[in-house]
C-alpha positions in Angstrom: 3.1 20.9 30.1 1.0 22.9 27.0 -1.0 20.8 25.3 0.1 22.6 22.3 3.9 22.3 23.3 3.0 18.2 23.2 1.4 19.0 19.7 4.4 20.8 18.5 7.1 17.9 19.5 5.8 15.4 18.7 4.5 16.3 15.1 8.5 17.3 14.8 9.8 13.7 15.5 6.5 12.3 13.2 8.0 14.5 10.5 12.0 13.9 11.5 10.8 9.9 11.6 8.9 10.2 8.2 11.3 12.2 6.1 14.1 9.8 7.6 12.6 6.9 6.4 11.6 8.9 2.4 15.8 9.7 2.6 16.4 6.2 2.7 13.7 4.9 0.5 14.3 7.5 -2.3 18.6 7.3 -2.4 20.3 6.4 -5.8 21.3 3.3 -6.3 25.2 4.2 -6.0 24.4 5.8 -2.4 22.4 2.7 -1.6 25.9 0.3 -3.0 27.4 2.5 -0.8 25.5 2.1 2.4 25.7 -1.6 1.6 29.6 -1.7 1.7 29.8 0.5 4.5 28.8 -2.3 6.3 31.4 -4.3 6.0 34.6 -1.9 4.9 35.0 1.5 5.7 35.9 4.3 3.0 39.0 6.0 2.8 40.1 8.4 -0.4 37.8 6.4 -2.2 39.3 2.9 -1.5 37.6 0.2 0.9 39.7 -1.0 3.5 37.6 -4.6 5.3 37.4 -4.0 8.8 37.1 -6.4 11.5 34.5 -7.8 13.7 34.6 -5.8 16.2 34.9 -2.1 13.9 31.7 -4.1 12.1 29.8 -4.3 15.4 30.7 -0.6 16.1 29.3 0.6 13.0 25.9 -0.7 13.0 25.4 0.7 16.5 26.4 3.8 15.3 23.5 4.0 12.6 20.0 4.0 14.0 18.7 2.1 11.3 21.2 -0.7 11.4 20.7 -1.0 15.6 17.0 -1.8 15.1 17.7 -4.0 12.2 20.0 -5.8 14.4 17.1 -6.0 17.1 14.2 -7.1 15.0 15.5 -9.0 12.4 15.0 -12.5 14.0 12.2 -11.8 14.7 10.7 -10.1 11.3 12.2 -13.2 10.1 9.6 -15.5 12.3 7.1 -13.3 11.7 7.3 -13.3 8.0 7.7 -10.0 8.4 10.9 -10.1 5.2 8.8 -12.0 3.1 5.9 -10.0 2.9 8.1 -6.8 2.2 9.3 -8.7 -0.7 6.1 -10.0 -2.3 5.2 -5.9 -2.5 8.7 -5.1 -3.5 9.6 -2.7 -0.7 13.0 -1.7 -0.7 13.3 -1.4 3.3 14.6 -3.6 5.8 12.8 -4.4 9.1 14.2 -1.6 10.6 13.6 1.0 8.3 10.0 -0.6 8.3 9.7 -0.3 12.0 10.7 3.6 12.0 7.9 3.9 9.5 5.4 2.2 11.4 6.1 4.5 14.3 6.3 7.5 12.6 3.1 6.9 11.1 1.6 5.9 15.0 2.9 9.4 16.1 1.7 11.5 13.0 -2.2 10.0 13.4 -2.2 10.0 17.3 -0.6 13.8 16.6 -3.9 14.7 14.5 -6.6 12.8 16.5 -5.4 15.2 19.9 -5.7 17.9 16.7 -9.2 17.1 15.5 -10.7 15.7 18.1 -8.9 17.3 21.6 -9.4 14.7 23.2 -6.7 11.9 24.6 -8.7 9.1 24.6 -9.7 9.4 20.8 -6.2 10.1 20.1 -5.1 7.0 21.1 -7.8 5.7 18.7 -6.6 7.5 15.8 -2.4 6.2 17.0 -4.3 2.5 17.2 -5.6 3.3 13.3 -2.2 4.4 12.3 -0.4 0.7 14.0 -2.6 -0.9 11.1 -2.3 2.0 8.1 1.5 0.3 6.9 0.1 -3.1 7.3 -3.0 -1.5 5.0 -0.7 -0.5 2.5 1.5 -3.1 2.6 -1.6 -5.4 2.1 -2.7 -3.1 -1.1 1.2 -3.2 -2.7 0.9 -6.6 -2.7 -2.3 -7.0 -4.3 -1.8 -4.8 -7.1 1.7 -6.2 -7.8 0.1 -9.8 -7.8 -2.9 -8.3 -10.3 -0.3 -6.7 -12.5 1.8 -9.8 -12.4 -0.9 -11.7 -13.7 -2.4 -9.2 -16.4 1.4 -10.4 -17.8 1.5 -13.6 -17.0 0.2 -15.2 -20.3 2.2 -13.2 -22.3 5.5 -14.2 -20.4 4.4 -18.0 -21.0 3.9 -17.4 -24.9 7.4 -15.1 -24.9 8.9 -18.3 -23.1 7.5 -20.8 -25.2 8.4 -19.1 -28.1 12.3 -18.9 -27.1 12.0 -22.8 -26.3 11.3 -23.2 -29.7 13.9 -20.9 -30.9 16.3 -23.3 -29.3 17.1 -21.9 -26.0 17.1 -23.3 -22.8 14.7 -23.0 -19.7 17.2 -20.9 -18.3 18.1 -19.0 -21.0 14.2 -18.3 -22.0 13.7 -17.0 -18.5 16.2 -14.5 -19.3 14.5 -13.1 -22.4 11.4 -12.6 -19.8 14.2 -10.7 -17.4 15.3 -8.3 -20.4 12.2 -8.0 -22.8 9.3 -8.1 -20.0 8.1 -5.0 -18.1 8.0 -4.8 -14.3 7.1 -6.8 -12.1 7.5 -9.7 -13.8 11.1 -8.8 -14.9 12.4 -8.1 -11.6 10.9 -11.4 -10.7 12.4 -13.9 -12.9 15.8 -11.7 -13.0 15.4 -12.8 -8.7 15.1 -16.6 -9.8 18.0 -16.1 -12.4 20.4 -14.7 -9.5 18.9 -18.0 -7.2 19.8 -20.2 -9.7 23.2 -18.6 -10.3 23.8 -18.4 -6.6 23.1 -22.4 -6.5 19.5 -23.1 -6.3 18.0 -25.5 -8.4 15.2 -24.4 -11.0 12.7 -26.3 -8.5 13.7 -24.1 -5.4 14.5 -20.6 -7.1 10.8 -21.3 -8.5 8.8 -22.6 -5.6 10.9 -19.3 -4.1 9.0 -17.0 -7.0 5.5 -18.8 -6.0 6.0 -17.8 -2.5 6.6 -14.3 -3.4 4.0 -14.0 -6.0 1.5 -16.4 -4.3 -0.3 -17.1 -7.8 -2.7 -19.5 -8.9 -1.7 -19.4 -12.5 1.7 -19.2 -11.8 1.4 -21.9 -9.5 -0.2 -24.1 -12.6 3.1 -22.4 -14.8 5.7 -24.4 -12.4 4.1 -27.3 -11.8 4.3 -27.7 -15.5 7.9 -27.4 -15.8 8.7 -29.5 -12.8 6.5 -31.9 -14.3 8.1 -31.7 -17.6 11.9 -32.3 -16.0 10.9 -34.9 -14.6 9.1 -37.1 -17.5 9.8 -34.7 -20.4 7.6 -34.1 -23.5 7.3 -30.5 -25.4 7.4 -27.8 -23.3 6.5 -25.2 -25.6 3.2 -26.8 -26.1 2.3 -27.2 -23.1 3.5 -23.5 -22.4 1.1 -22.2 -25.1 -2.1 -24.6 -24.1 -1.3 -23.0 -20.2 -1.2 -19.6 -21.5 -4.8 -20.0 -23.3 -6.2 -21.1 -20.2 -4.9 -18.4 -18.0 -6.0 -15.7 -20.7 -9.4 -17.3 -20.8 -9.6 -16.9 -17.1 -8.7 -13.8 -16.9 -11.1 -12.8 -19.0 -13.6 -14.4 -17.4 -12.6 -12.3 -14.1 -12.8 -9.4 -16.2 -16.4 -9.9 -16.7 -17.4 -10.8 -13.6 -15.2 -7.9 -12.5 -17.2 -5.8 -14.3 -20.4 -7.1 -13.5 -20.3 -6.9 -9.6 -18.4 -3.7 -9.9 -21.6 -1.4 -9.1 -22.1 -3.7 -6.3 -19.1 -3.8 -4.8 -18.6 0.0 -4.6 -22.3 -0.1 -3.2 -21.7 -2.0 -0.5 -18.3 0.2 0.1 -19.9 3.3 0.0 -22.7 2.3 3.0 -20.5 1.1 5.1 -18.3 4.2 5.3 -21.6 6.2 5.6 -21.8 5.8 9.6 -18.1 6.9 9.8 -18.2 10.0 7.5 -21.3 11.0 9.4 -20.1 10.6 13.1 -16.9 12.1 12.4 -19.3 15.5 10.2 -21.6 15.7 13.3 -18.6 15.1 15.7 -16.8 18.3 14.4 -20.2 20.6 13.7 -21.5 19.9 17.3 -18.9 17.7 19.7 -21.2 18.1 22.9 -24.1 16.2 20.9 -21.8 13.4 19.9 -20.4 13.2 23.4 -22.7 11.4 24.7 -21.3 7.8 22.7 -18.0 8.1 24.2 -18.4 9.7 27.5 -21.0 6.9 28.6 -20.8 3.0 29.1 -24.2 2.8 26.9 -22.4 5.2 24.0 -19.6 3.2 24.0 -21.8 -0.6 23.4 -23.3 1.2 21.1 -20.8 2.0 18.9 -19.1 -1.3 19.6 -22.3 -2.5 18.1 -22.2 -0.2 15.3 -19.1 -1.6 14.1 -19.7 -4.8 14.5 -22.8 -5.2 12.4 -21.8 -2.6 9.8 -17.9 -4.7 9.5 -20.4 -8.2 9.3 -22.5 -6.2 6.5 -19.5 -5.4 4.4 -17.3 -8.6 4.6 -21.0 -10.6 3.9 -21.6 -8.3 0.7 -18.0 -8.6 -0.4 -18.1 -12.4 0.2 -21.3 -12.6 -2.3 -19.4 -10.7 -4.8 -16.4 -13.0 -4.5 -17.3 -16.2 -7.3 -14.1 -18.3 -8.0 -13.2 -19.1 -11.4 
């Protein structure tokens, strides 16, 4: 078969798999209610009618989506896999999540044969494209915890504050829900619903800790658990907490700031070997040939890595200083 023929179908199934997986992510709200009833009722002249077991089995066969969830949700659930796509606030479910993963395998391995014409680095690039979800996943999560705690001591004050105006833990967590901006709303409106749903204030919390996965915040409920259990003012204590987080996060700031040219130092020459081999790979293949159509090309750049991925994690390790 054409090479180009290859090309051409798969980039169509990369794009089919891709804009499949935007459809879903990007539906309104009452489309997505919809979709969520549909499992369990189907719609006739704009009534639900409950269906049984058996119709309910039927149905999530019929739907790609809903077979793989099916498959792989026992196991995304060992994994951890439905815990991670919470703490970056990903509105897909395992299976959606798997489509996206290989569509994104398909799309790079489609322009490594592309760029490079060559299988065997094509396979490279679909190896680099397994990990590019898990990247982004990785970099959702750690602006959502950063923005969480930019917000953080000004949800503690806000909540102290309604503690003294009389209201109740509860009741002050749902001033945060209403009055707070993302993420921090959608978090404590989560641990309102637990709560409502029959959690304790314990669980839904230690619940909002394993999403969040903060230090502060961590500091934040081990203060109220400690104050249901032995009492004592709890807006005080809120407002002494919340000075101690802001004065820590200033103190990141600085240091932050101070490492910065560093940091992006250290970034910068360690791309440098890729950005060239992949320049001099496209002006003058047969020159670059040599490192991956040899046993001594291949240690070498197995070398290359090695030391240049040591260099960076040992740079970004020195810039790292704990407050």
């Amino acid at each position: 078969m054409d090479v180009s023929l290859i090309i051409a179908l798969l980039l169509g199934v990369s794009i089919f798999v891709t804009f499949a997986g935007l459809a879903r992510v990007l539906s309104s709200p009452g489309e997505a209610i919809d979709d969520r009833l549909g499992r369990y009722a189907t719609r006739e002249n704009f009534a639900y009618t409950f269906v049984t077991e058996e119709s309910l089995a039927e149905i999530e066969h019929a739907d790609l989506v809903g077979w793989l969830d099916k498959r792989v949700h026992k196991r995304a659930e060992a994994s951890g896999l439905l815990i991670e796509l919470a703490r970056a606030d990903l509105k897909l479910t395992p299976g959606e999540w798997s489509l996206v993963t290989v569509g994104t395998i398909i799309l790079m391995g489609i322009l490594g044969l592309m760029i490079f014409r060559n299988p065997i680095l094509a396979v490279g690039t679909a190896i680099v494209g397994l990990f590019l979800p898990r990247f982004y996943l990785r970099y959702r999560q750690r602006q959502r915890r950063i923005a969480f705690g930019n917000q953080l001591p000004d949800a503690i004050v806000l909540l102290a504050n309604s503690l003294r105006a009389g209201y109740s833990l509860l009741q002050g967590m749902e001033v945060l829900s209403r009055e707070m901006p993302p993420p921090i709303s959608i978090e404590f409106d989560r641990v309102i619903r637990e709560i409502g749903l029959g959690l304790t204030n314990e669980a839904a919390l230690a619940n909002l800790q394993n999403r969040i996965q903060s230090d502060d915040l961590d500091m934040m409920i081990t203060a109220i658990n400690i104050q249901a259990e032995i009492g004592g003012n709890m807006a005080e204590i809120l407002d002494i907490l919340a000075h101690t987080i802001r004065e820590r996060v200033r103190i990141q700031g600085e240091i932050r700031v101070l490492t910065a040219q560093q940091t992006l130092s250290g970034t910068i020459i360690s791309l440098l070997p890729a950005i060239l081999s992949v320049i001099l790979f496209i002006l003058n293949p047969e020159y670059m040939s040599v490192l991956y159509k040899t046993t001594c090309g291949w240690i070498m750049l197995g070398a290359a890595a090695l030391m240049v991925a040591l260099g960076y994690f040992a740079m970004r390790k020195i810039m790292q200083i704990e407050v």
